[in-house]
Backbone atoms as SQL, in Angstrom:
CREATE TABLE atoms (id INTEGER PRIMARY KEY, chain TEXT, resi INTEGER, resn TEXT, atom TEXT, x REAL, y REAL, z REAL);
INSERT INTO atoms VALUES
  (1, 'A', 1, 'UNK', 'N', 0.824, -1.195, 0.000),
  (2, 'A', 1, 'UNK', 'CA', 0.000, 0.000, 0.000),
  (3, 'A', 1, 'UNK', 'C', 0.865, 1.254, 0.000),
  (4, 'A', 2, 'UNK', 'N', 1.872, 1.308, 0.679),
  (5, 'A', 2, 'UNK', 'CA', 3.097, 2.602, 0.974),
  (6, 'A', 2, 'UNK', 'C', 3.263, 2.943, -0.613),
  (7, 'A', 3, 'UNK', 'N', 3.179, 2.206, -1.657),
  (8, 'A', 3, 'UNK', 'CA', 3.445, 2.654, -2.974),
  (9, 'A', 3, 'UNK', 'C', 2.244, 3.116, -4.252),
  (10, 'A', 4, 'UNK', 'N', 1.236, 3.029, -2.928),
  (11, 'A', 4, 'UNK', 'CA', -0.004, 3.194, -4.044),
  (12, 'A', 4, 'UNK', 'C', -0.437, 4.904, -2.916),
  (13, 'A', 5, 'UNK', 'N', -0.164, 5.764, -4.172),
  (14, 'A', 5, 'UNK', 'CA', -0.940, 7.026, -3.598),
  (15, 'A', 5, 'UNK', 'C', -2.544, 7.097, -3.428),
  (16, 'A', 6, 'UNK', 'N', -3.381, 6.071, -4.485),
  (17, 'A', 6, 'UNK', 'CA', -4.849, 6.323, -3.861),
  (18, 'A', 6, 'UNK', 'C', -4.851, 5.814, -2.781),
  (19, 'A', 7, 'UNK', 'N', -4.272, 4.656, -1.920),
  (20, 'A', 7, 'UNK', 'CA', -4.424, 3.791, -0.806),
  (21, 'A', 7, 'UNK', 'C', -4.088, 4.804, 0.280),
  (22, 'A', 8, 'UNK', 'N', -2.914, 5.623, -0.108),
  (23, 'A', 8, 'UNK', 'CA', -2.447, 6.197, 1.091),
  (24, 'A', 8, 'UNK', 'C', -3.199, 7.559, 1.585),
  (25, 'A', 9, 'UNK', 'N', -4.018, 7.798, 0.208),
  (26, 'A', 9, 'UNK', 'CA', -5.060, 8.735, 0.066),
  (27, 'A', 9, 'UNK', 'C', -5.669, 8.800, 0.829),
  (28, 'A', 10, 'UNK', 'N', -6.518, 7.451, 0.867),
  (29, 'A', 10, 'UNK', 'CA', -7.517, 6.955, 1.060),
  (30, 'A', 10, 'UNK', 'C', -7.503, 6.030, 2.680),
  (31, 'A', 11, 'UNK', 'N', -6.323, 5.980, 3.222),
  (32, 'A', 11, 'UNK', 'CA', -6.179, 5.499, 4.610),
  (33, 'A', 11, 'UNK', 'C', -6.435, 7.095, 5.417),
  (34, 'A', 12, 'UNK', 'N', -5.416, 7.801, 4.712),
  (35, 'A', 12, 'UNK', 'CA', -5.466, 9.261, 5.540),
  (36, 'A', 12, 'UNK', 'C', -6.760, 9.805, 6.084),
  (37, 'A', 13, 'UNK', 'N', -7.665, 9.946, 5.057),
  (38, 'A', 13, 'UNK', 'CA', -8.952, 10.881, 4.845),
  (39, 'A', 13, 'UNK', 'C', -9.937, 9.399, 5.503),
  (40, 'A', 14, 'UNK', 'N', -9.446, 8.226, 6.031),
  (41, 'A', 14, 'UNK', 'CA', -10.317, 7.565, 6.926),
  (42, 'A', 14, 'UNK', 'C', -10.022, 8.038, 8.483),
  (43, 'A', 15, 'UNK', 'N', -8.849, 8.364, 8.465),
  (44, 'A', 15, 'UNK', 'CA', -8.520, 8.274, 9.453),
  (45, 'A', 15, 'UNK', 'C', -8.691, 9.709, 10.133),
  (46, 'A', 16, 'UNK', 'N', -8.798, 10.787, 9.353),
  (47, 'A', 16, 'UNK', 'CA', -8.920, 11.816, 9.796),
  (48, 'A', 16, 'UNK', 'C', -10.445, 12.668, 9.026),
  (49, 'A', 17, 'UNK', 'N', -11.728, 11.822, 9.779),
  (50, 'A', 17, 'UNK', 'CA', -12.452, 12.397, 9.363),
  (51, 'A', 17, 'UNK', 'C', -13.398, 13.568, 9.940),
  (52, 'A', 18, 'UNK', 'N', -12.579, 14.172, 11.338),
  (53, 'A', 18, 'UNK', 'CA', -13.281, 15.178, 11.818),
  (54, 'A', 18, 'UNK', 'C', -13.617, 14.825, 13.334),
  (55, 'A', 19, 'UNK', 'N', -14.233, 13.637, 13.361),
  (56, 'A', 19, 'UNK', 'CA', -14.386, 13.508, 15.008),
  (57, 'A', 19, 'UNK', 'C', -14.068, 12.081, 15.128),
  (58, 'A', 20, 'UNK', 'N', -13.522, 11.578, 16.831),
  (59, 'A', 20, 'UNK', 'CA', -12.812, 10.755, 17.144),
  (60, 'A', 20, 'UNK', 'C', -13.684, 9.478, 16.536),
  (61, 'A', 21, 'UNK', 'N', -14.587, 9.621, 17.030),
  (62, 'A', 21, 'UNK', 'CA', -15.803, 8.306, 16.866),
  (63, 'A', 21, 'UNK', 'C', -15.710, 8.147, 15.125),
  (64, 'A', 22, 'UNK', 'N', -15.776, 8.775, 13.989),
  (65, 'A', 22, 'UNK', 'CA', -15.802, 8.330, 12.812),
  (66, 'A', 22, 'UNK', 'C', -14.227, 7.902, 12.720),
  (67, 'A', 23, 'UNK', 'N', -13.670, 8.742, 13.144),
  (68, 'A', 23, 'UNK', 'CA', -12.060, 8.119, 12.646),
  (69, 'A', 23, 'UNK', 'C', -11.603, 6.705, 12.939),
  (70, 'A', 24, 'UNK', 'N', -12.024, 6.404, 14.239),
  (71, 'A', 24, 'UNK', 'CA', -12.088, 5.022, 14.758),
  (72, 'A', 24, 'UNK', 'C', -12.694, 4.132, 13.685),
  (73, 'A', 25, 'UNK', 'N', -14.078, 4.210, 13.458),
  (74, 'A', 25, 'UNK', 'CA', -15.190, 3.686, 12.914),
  (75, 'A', 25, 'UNK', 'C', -14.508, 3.497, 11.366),
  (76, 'A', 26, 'UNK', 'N', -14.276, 3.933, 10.502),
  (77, 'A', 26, 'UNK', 'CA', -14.114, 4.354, 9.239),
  (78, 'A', 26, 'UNK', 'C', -12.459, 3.882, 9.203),
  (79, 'A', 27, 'UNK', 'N', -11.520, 4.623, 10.025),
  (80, 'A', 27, 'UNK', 'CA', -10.104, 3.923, 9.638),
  (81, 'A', 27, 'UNK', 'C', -9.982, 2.670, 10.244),
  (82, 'A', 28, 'UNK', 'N', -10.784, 1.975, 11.245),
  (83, 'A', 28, 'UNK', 'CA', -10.860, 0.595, 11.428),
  (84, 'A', 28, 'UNK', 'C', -10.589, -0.173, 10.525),
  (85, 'A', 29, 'UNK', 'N', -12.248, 0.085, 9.620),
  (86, 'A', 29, 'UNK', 'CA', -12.738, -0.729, 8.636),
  (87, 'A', 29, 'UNK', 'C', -11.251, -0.740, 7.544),
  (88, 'A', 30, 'UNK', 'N', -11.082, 0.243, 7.663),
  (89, 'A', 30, 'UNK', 'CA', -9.903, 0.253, 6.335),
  (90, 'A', 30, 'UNK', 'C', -8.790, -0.245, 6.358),
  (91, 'A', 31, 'UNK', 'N', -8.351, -0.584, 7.730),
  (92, 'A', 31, 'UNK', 'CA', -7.370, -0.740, 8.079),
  (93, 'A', 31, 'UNK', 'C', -7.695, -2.864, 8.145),
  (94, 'A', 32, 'UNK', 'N', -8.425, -2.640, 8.552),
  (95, 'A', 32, 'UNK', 'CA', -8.820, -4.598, 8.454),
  (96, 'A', 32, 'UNK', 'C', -8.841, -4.783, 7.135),
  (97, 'A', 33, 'UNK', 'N', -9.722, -3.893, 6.255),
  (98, 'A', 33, 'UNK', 'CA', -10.321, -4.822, 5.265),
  (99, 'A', 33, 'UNK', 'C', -9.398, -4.173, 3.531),
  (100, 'A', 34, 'UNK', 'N', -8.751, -3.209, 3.396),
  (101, 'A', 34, 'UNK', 'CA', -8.277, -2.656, 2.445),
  (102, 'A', 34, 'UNK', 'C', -7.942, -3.180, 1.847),
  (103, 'A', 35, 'UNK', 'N', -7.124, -4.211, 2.313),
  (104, 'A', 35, 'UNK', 'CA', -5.854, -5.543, 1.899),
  (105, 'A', 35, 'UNK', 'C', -6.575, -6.419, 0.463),
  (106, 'A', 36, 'UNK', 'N', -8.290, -6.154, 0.818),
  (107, 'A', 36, 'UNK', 'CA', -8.577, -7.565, 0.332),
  (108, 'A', 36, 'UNK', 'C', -9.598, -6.794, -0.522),
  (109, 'A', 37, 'UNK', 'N', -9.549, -5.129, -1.003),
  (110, 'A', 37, 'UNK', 'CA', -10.468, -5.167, -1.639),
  (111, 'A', 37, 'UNK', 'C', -9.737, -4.533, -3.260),
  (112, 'A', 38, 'UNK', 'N', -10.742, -5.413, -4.136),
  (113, 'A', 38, 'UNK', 'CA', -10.713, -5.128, -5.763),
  (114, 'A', 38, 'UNK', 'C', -10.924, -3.772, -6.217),
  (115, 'A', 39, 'UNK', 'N', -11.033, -3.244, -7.313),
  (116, 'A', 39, 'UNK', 'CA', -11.143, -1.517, -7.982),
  (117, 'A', 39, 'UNK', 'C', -12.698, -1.792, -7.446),
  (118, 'A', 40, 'UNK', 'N', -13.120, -2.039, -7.418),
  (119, 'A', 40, 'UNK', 'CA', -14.916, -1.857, -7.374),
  (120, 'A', 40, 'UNK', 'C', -15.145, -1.514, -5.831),
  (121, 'A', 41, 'UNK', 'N', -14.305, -2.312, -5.171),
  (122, 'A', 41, 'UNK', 'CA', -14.577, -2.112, -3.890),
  (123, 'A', 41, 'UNK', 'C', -13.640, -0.732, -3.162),
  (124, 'A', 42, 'UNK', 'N', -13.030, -0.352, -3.695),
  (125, 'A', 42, 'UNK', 'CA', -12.098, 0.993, -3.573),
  (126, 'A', 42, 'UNK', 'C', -12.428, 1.910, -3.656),
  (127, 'A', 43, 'UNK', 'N', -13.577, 1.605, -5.022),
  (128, 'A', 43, 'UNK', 'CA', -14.221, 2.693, -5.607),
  (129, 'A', 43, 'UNK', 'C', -15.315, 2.989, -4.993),
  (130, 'A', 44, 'UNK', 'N', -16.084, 2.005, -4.130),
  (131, 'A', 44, 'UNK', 'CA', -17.140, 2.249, -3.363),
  (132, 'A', 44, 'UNK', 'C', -16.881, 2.994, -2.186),
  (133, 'A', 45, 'UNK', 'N', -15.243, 2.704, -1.614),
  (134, 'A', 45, 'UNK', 'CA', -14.924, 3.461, -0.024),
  (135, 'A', 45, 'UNK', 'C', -14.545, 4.885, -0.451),
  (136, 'A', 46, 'UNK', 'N', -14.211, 4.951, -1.915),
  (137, 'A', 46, 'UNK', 'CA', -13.463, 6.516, -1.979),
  (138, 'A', 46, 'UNK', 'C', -14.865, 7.476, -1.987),
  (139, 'A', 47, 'UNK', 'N', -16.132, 6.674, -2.633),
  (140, 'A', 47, 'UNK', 'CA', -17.316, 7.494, -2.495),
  (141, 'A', 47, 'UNK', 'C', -18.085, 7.509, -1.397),
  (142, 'A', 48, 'UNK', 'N', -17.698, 6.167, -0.416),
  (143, 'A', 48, 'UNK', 'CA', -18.342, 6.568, 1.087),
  (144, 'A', 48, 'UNK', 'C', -17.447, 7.583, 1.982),
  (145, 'A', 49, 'UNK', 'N', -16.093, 7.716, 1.599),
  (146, 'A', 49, 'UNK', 'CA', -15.321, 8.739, 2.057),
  (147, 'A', 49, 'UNK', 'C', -16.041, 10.336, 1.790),
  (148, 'A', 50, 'UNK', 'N', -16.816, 10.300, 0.940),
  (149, 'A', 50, 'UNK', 'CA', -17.845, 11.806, 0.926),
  (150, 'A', 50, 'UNK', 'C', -19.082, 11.867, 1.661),
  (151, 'A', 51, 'UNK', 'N', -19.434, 11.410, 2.189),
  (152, 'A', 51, 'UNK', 'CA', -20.763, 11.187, 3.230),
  (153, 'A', 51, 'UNK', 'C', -20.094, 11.827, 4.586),
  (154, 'A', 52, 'UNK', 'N', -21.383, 12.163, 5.066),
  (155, 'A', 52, 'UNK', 'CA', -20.888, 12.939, 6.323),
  (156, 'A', 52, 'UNK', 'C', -20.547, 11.878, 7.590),
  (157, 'A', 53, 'UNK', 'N', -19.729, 12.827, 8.617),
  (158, 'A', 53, 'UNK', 'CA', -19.688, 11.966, 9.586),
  (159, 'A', 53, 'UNK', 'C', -21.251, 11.216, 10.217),
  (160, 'A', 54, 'UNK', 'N', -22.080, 12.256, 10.800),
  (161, 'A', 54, 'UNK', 'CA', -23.058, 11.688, 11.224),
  (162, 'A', 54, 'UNK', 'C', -23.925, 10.761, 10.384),
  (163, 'A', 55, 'UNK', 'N', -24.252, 10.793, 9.099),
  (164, 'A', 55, 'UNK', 'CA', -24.269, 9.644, 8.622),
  (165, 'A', 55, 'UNK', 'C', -24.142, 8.800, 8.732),
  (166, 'A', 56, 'UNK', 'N', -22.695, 8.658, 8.650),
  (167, 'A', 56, 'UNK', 'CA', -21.748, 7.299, 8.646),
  (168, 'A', 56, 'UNK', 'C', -22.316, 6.755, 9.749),
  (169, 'A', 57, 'UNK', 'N', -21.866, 7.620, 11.057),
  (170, 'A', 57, 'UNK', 'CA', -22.046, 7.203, 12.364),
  (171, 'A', 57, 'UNK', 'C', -23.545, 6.544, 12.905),
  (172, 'A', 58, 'UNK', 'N', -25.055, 7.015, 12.009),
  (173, 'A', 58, 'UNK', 'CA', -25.810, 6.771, 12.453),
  (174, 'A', 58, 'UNK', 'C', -26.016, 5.488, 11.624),
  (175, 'A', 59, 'UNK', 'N', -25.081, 5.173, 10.692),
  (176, 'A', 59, 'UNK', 'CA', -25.735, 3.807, 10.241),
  (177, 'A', 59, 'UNK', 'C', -25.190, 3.157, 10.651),
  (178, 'A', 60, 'UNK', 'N', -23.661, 3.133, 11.273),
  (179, 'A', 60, 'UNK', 'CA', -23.106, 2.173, 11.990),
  (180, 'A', 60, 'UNK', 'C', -24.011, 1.666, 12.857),
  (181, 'A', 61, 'UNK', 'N', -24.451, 2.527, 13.650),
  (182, 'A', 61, 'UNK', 'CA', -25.561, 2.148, 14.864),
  (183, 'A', 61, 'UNK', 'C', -26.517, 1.864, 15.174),
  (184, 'A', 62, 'UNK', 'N', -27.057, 2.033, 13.497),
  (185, 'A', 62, 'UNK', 'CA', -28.738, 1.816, 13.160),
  (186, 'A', 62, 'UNK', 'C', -29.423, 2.432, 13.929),
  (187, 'A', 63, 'UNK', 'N', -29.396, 4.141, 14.191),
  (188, 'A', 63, 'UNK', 'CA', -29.792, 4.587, 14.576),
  (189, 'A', 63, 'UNK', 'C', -30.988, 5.792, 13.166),
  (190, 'A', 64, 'UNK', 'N', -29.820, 5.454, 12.112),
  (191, 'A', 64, 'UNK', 'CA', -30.435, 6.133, 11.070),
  (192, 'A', 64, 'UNK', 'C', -30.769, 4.664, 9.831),
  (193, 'A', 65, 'UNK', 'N', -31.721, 4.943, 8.945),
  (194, 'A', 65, 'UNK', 'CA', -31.022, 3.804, 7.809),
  (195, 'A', 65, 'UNK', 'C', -30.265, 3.959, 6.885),
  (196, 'A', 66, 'UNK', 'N', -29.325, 2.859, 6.858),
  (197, 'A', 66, 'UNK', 'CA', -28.453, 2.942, 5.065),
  (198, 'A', 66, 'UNK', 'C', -29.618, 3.027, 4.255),
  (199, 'A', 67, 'UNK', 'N', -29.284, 4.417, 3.222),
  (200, 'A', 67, 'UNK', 'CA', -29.628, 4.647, 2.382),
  (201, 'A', 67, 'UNK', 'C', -29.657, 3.224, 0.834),
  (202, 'A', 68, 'UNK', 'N', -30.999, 3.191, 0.268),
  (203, 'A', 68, 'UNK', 'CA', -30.234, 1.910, -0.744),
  (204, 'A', 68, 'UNK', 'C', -29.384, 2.397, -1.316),
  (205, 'A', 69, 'UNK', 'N', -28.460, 3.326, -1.973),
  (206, 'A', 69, 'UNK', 'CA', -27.388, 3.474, -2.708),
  (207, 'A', 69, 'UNK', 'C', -26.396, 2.744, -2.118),
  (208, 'A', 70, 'UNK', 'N', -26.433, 2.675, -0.604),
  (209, 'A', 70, 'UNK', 'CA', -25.111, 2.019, -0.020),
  (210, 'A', 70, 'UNK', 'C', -25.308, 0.651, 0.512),
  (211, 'A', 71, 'UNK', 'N', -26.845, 0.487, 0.070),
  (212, 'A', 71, 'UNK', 'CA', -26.695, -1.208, 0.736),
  (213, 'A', 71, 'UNK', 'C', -25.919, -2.224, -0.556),
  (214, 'A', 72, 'UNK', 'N', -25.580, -3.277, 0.728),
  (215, 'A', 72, 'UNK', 'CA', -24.727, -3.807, -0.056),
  (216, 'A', 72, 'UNK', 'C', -23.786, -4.693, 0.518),
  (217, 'A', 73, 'UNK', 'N', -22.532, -5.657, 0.107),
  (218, 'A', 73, 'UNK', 'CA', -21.768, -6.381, 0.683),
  (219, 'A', 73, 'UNK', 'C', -20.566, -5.613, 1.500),
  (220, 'A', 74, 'UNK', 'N', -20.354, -4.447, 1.029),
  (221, 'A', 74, 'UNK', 'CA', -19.486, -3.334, 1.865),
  (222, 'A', 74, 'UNK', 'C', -19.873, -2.695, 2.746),
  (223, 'A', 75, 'UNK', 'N', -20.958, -2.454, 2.598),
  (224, 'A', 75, 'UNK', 'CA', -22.005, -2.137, 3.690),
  (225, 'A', 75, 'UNK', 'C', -22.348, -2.928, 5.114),
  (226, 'A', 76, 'UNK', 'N', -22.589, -4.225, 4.825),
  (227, 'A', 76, 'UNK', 'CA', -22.609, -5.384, 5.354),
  (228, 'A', 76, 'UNK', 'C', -21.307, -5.469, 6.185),
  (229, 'A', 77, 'UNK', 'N', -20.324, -5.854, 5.571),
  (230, 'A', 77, 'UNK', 'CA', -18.891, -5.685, 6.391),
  (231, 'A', 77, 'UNK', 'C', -18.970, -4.675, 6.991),
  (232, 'A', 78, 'UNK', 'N', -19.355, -3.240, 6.489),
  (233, 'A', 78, 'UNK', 'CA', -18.812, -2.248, 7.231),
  (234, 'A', 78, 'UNK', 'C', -19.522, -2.278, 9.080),
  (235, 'A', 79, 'UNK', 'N', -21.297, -2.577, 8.840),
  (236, 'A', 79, 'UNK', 'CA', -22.320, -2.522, 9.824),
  (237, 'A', 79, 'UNK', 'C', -21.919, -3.704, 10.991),
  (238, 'A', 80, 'UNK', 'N', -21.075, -4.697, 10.789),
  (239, 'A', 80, 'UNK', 'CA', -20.554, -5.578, 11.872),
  (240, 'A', 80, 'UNK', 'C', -19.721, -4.625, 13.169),
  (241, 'A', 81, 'UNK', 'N', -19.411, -4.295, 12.459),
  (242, 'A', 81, 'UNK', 'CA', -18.374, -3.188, 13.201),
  (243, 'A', 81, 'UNK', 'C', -17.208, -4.412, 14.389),
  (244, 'A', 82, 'UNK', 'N', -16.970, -5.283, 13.723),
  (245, 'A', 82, 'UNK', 'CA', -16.189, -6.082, 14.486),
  (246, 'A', 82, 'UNK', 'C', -14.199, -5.907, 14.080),
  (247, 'A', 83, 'UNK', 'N', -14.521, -4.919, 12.935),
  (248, 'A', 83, 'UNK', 'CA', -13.155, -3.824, 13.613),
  (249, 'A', 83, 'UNK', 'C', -12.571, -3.045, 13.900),
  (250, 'A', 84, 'UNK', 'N', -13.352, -2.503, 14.561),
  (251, 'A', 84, 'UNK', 'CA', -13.222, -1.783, 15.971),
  (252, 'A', 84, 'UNK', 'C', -12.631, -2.201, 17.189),
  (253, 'A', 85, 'UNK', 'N', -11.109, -1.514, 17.473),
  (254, 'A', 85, 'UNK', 'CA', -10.630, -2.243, 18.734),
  (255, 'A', 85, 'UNK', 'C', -11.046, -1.358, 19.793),
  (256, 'A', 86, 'UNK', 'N', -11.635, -1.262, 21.178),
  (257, 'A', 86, 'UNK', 'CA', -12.090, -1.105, 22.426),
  (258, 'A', 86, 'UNK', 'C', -10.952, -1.124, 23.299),
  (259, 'A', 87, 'UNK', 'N', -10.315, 0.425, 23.178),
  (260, 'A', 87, 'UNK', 'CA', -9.155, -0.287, 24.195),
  (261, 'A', 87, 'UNK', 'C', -9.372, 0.816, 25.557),
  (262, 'A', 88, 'UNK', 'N', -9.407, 0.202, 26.930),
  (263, 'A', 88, 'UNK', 'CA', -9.647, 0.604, 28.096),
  (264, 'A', 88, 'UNK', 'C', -8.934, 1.780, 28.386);
């Protein structure tokens, strides 16, 4: 990834998306799952990278619904939220 500028793009702007709770949430996911995703699936995080934080945040929690544009198998991974580390 250190040699691909969209990746490194695209780790940054997860990781720094404004408030602690999305950065967690969002550079988690990217950070578990980046490794393993194809142009299609890259192309789907560089356009969920434009959605707002609270958004993001309320669908993590199902507090809001995913919109259908974003349902989906990335979606799916993303809503587990099982990477997310919890540290005391």
């Amino acid at each position: 990834m250190n040699d691909n500028p969209l990746m490194r793009r695209l780790k940054f702007r997860a990781w720094h998306r404004g408030t602690r709770e999305a950065d967690y949430t969002v550079g988690g996911f990217f950070e578990r799952y980046h490794a393993t995703w194809n142009e299609e699936q890259i192309a789907w995080f560089e356009r969920f990278m434009d959605e707002q934080d609270a958004d993001i945040i309320g669908w993590a929690l199902g507090t809001i619904p995913v919109p259908d544009e974003w349902k989906g198998p990335m979606m799916d991974q993303f809503l587990k939220l099982d990477f997310v580390k919890i540290e005391n």
